[in-house]
N, C-alpha and C positions, 0 to 999 in steps of 0.2 A: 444550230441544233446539235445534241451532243451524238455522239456515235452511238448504235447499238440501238436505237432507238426501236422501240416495243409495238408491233402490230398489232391491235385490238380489231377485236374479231366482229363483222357487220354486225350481228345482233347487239352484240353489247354498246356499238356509237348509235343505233336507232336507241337505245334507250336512256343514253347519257353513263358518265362513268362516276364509279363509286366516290364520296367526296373527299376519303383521305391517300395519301398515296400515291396522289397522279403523276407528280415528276419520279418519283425514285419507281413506278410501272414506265415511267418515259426513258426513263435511265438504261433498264435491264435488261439484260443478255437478251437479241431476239429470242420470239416464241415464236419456235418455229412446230412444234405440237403439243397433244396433251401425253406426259408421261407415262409408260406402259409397264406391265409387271417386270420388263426384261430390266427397265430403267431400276426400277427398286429394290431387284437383285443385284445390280450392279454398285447399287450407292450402296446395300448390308455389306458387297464385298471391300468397299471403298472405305469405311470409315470402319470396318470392325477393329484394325487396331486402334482406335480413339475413344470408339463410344463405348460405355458398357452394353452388354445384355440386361438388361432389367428383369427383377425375378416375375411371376407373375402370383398372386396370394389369393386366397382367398378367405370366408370369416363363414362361419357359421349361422351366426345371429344374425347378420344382416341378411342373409339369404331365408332364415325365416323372418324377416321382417318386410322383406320383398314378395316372398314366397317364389321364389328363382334361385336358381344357382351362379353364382357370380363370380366371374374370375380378373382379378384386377391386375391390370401392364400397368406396372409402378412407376415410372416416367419421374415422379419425384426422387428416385434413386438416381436419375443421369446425371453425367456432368453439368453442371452448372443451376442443375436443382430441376430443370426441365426438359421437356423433349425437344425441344428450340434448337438443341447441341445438333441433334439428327440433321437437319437440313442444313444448319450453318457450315457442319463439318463437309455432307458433301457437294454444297457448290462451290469450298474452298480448295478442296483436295481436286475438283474435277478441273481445274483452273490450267490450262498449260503452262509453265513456266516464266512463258514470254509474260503472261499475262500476270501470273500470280508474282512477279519484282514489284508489278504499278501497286500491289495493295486490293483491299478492297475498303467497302462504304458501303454505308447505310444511315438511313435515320432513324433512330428508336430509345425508348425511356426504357423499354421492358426485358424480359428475358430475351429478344433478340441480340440487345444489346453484345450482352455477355458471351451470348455462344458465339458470334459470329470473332468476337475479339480473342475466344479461346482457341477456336479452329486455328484463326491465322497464326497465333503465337508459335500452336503446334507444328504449323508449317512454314515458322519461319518469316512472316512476311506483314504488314502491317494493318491494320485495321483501322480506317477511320470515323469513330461513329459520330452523328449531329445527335445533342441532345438539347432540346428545350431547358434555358437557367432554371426553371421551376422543377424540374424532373430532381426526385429524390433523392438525397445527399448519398443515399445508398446502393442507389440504383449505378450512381454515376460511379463511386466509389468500386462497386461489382463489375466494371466495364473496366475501368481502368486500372485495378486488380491484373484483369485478364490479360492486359497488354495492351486494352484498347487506347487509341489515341484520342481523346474527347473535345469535341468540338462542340463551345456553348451557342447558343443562339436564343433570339425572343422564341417566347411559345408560344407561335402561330404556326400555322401551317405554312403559310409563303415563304415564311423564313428559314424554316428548317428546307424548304426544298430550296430556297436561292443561296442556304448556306451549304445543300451537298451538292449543287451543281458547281458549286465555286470548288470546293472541293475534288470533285472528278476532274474537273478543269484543270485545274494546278497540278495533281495530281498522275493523272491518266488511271483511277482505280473503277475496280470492276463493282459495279452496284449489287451485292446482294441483297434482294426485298427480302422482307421476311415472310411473304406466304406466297404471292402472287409470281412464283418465279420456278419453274418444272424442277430444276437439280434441289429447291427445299422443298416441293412437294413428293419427289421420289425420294429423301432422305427419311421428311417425316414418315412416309409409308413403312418404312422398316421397321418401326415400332408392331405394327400389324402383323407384318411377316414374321416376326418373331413370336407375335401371340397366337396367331396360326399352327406355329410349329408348335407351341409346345401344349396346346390346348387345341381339341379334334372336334370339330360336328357343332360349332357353336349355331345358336338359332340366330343371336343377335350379336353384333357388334355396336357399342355406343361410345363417341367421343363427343366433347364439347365443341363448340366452334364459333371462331371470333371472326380473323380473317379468312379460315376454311383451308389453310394449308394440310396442315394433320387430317382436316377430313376428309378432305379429295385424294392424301394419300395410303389413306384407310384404304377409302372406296374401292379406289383401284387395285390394290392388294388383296385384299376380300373379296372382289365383283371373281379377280383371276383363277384365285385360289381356292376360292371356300363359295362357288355361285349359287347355292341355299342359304347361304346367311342374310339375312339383309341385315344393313347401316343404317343407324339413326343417330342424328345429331339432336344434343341438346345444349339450348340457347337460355340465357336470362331475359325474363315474359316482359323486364326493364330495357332490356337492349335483345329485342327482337327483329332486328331487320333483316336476319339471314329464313327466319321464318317466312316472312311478309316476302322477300325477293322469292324463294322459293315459290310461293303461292302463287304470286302477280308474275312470274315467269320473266323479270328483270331486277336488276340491281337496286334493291332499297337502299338508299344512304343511311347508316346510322347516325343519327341527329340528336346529340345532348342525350346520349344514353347514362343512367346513373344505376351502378350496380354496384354488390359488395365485389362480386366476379369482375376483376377489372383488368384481368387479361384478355376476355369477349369485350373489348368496346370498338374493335374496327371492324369495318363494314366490307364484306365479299369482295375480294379482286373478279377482273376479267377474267381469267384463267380458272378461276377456282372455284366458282360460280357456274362456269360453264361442265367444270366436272360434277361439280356437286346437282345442280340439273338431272343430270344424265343418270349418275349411279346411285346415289343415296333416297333411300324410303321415304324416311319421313325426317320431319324436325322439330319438335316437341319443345315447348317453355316451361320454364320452372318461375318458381315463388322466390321472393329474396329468403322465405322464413326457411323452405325446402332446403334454401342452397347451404344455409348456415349450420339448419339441423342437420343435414348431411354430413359437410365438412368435422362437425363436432363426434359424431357417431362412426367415422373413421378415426379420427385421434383416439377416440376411450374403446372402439370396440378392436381395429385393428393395432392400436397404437403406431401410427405411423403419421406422420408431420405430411398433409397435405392446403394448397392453395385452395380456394374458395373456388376458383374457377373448374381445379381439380375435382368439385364436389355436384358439380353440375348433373352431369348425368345420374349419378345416385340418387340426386334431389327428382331427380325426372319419377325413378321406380319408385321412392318412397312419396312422393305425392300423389301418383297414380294417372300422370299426363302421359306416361309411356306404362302400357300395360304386357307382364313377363310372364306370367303366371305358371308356374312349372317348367321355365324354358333357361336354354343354358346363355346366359349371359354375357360377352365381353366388354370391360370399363378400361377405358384408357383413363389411367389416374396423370394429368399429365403436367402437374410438377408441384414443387411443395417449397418455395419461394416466399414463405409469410414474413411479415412486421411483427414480433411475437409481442410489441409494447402495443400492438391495435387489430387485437383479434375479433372477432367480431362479433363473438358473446360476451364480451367484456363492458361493463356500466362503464359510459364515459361523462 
């Protein structure tokens, strides 16, 4: 068994663990609690010289087309196009030395990929990511841009976790997950802290949520900071299983989820699950048709380049599955990562 190995908490082994993920949660750093406001001040002071500040915007028209006022944390302005930078940056920087020579690891096709390859470069140290042969020629190209070392493997799940345990192995590199793991859900949290400071008295805060990292770092930043607001997560009504876990009060697996939003296709860790439980409202589904009409109505009305997934919640108020109505708004926009040859108003 590999060092470090991750203690999953009673409730979550009575009801079986999420179905992707299991060794690289087998991998990472003990969980030794759930992160606290003092952790996500500590990660804004940790990565402020890396990460930007993101402005926060807001649009007119779409606030009367919600009939809300809305103010959006542009996350598609951070490094590497997403908010993914936030966490990767600081559970690399939080690394002791000793630790951070071994490198670090992860598996992933998507925006983890990148940030986590960009963080280590910044500090010098290496990164090795597993990517499935099938994962996109750009994806892999965006990793290894950043410095990432890219490690191919079949695209299965057993193989990507027997190709990064071979990996830590040889290695001795430190697993950073990409959501399931406290130092990226106190990273992502600083997104929040920052939309707190500079916008007062929100009614609502709304992020998307895939694997629930950003949202559980919401949570807890919000829950600290701002404990009138409530958090609402919105999900694709195609890849619903943080809704159904939420409901049924255990881990749904997401199973063959097909969405345009295809950064929500992984399913609630243990950790982040367990916070999203506790602190978040509710968690509302959208229409693929919401999610596209959204995404488009950002590009023309605010002119700003965001991902589908970043469209999520806005598809939530303009479908009317989360209801605003005169109330002040926050949208985590949280990144703008498109294919612009497969947009997805485009006749194919």
């Amino acid at each position: 068994m590999l060092a470090g190995c991750l203690r999953v908490p009673r409730f979550v082994v009575r009801h079986g663990k999420p179905a992707r993920y299991t060794q690289l949660e087998r991998c990472s750093q003990p969980m030794t609690s759930v992160p606290t406001i003092a952790d996500v001040r500590a990660a804004a002071e940790r990565i402020r010289p890396y990460a930007h500040r993101t402005p926060v915007l807001t649009c007119s028209s779409l606030d009367a087309m919600v009939g809300a006022r809305l103010f959006f944390k542009c996350e598609n302005f951070q490094k590497v196009g997403a908010f993914k930078f936030r966490g990767a940056a600081n559970a690399v920087f939080s690394l002791s030395d000793e630790d951070a020579r071994k490198g670090v690891a992860t598996h992933s096709s998507g925006n983890h990929a990148a940030a986590l390859a960009l963080a280590a470069r910044l500090r010098g140290i290496t990164a090795h990511v597993v990517m499935p042969r099938t994962s996109k020629t750009v994806k892999q190209a965006a990793a290894a841009g950043y410095g990432g070392r890219i490690v191919l493997c079949d695209p299965t799940l057993v193989a990507r976790e027997a190709t990064l345990a071979s990996v830590v192995a040889e290695t001795g590199a430190t697993v950073v997950h990409p959501y399931n793991d406290p130092r990226v859900i106190a990273g992502q949290g600083t997104a929040a802290l920052e939309l707190l400071e500079d916008v007062r008295d929100l009614d609502v805060v709304m992020a998307p949520v895939g694997g629930g990292g950003l949202l559980s770092g919401t949570a807890i930043a919000v829950a600290s900071l701002s404990p009138k607001t409530h958090v609402v997560a919105a999900e694709p009504a195609a890849a619903d299983d943080a809704f159904r876990s939420l409901k049924e009060g255990r881990i749904v697996p997401s199973v063959d989820p097909r969405t345009v939003a295809d950064g929500l296709l992984t399913s609630l860790g243990t950790l982040t699950f367990a916070i999203i439980r506790e602190r978040v409202a509710d968690i509302v589904t959208v229409s693929e048709e919401a999610i596209v009409a959204a995404m488009r109505h950002v590009w023309e009305r605010m002119k700003i380049v965001i991902e589908p997934s970043s469209a999520v919640p806005l598809g939530a108020l303009i479908e009317g599955t989360m209801r605003a109505s005169g109330q002040r708004v926050g949208v985590i926009l949280t990144g703008g990562n498109v294919d612009l040859d497969q947009l997805p108003w485009t006749p194919r």
